[in-house]
C-alpha positions, 0 to 999 in steps of 0.5 A: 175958847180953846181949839180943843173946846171948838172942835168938840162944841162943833162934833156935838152940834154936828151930832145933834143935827143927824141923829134922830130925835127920841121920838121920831124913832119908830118901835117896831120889830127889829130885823133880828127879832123878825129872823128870830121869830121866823126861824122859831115857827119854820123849825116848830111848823107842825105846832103852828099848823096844828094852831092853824087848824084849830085857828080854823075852827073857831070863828075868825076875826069879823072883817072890821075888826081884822082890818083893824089889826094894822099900825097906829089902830088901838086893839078892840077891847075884849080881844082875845090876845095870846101870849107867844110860847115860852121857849120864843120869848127866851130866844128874843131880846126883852122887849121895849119898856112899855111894850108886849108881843102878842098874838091875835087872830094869827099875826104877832103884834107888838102892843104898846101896853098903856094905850093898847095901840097896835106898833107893829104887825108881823102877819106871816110869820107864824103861819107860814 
């Protein structure tokens, strides 16, 4: 084997060693689409109080259910999800395959769409 061919087998090996796995890697909302989304609901405030209110007039979540709307808890069946506006989905990155963002008694969620198990949970974003 030639010095060459060493030095590479030992980057690879080394390389293996400290990257991450597939699957250990968390989906979660990166910090860019955090900004991102933040930026959208401070710059469309009055949109999202109006949102509020009217949040605030229909019935909220049960407190079971709410509770529920954390990481690694399946969404209830029957809830009702909302999809983020058009111009905020055009400002984002596509989202990861087998994924949705969606919006559910005011938090962002990011669902993953074969099990509908909840990834990630941006609570104050869009109230705020």
């Amino acid at each position: 084997m030639s010095f060459r061919s060493k030095a590479l087998a030992l980057v690879v090996a080394s390389l293996a060693v400290t990257l991450p796995a597939a699957a250990d890697v968390d989906v979660v909302f990166s910090k860019n689409e955090i900004a991102i989304i933040h930026d959208y609901y401070a710059q469309h405030h009055d949109d999202a109080g109006k949102g509020q209110q009217k949040k605030q007039k229909s019935k909220p979540l049960p407190p079971g259910i709410a509770k529920n709307l954390t990481r690694g808890k399946p969404l209830p069946p029957g809830i009702a999800k909302q999809q983020l506006p058009n111009d905020l989905i055009q400002r984002l990155p596509p989202v990861r395959a087998g994924y949705e963002r969606v919006i559910v008694d005011g938090r962002l969620l990011l669902v993953a769409v074969a099990t509908q198990v909840i990834a990630d949970v941006l609570s104050d974003a869009i109230f705020n």
